[in-house]
C-alpha positions in Angstrom: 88.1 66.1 76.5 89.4 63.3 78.2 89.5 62.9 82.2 93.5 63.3 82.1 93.2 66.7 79.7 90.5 67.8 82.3 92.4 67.4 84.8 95.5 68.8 83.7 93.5 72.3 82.8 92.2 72.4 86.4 95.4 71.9 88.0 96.6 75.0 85.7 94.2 77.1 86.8 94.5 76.4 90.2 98.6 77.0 90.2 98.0 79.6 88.6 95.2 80.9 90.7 97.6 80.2 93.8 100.7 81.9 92.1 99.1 85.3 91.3 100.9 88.2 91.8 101.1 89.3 95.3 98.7 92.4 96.7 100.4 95.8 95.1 100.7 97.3 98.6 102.7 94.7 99.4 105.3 95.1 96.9 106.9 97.8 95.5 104.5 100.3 97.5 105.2 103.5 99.0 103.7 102.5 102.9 102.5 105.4 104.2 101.4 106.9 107.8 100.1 109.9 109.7 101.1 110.7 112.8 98.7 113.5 115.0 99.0 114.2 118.5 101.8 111.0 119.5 98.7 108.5 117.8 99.3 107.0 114.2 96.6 107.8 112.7 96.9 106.2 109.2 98.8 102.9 108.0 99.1 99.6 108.5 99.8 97.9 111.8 102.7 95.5 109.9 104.2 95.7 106.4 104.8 92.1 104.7 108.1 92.0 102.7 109.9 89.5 100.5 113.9 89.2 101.1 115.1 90.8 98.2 112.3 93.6 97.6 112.5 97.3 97.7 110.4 99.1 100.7 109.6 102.7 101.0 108.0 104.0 104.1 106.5 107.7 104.3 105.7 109.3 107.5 103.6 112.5 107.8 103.9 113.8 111.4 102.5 117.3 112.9 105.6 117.5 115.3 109.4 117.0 114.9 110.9 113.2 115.2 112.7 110.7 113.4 111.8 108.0 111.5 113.7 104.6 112.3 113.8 100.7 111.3 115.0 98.5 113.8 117.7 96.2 112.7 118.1 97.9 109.2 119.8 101.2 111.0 117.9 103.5 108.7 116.8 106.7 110.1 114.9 110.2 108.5 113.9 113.3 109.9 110.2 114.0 110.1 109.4 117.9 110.3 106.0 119.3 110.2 104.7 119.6 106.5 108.1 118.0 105.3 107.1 113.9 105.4 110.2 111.8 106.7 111.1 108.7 103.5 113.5 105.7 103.8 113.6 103.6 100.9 115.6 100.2 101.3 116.3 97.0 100.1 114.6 94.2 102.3 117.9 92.3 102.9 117.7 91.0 106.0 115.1 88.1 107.0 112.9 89.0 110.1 110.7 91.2 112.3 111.8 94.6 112.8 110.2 97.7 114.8 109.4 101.0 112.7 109.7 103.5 115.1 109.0 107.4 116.1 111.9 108.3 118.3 109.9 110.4 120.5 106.4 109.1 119.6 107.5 104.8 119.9 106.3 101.9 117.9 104.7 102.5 114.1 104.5 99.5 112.8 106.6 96.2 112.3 108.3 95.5 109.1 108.3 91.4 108.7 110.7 90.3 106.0 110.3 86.3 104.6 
């Protein structure tokens, strides 16, 4: 094989070692978090979104609140034993807050 043919086979495999498909809980997964006593006690501390991509977010709480993304006006009840679930398409470029009315901060949802 000659030095050009080599070379070209390790530049393929190195795009297409750097182009692999992104982490699934990144995209197209359901993010979901517990909530016990005010604390979160499950989930991620900020959920990475491409412009363009669907985002669901579930929210088990053990007191009644309501769910709500910052900048995207989208809002769900969250009873006890009944999750709260927002699914929306990741229009709008930036870093948002995910919120518990009563509770407070969640998580941040950054869309690039």
């Amino acid at each position: 094989m000659s030095w050009c043919a080599r070379g070209l086979a390790v530049l393929a495999v190195v795009c297409l070692t750097a182009c692999g498909s992104p982490e699934p809980e990144q995209v197209g997964a359901t993010h979901r978090f517990a909530v016990t006593g005010g604390s979160r006690t499950e989930g991620p501390d900020r959920i990475d979104a491409t412009t363009g991509s669907a985002v669901t977010i579930e929210v088990t709480c053990d007191a009644t609140d309501e769910l709500h993304v910052h900048g995207y006006d989208k809002a769900a009840p969250c009873e006890p034993g009944a999750p709260a679930s927002l699914t929306f398409t990741a229009d709008v470029p930036g870093v948002f807050e995910v919120e518990l009315h009563e509770t407070g901060p969640l998580t941040q949802l950054r869309v690039q």
